[in-house]
C-alpha positions as CSV (number, residue, x, y, z in Angstrom):
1,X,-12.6,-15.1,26.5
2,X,-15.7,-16.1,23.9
3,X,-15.7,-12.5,22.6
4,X,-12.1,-12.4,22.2
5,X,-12.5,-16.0,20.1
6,X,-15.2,-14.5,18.3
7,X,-13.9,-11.5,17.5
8,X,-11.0,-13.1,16.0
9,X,-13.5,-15.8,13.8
10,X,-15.2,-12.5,12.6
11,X,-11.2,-11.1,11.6
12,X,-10.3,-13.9,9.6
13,X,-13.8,-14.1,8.0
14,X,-13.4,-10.3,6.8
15,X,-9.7,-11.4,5.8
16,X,-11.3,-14.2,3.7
17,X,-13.8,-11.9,2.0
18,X,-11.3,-9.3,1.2
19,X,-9.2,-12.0,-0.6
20,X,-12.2,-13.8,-2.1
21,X,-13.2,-10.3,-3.4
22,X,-9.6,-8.9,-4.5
23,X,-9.0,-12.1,-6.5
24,X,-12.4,-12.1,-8.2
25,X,-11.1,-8.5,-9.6
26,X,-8.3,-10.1,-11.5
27,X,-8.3,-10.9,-14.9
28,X,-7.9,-14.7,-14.5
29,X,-8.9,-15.9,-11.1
30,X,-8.0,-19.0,-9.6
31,X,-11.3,-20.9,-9.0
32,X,-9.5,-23.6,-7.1
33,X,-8.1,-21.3,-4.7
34,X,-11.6,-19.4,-5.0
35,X,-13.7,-22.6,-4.0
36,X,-11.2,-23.1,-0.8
37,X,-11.6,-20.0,0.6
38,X,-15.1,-19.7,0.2
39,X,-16.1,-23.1,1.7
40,X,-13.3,-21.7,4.9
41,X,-15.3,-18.4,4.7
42,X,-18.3,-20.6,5.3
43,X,-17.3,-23.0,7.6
44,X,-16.1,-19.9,9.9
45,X,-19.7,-17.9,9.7
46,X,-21.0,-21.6,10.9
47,X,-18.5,-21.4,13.6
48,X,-19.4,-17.9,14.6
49,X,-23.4,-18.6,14.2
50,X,-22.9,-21.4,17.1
51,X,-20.1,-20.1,19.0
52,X,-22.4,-17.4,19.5
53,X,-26.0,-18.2,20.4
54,X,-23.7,-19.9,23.5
């Protein structure tokens, strides 16, 4: 059941970094939407970190 959690942490964290990534390629990016995803991006690898030394 933790793995399956985990796994899915480590899913939406790739998600985030493709989207952080994909929007930092456009001409104009939005830095507000920039600055929430990135502080999700780093609340989940927090998550992960502890979720998993458990």
């Amino acid at each position: 059941m933790a793995t399956a959690h985990l796994d899915a942490l480590a899913s939406r964290h790739a998600t985030l970094e493709s989207t952080i990534f994909n929007e930092m390629q456009r001409p104009m990016p939005d830095s507000f939407r920039l600055a929430q995803w990135k502080k999700e991006k780093l609340r989940l690898k927090e998550q992960i970190e502890r979720e998993g030394t458990h």
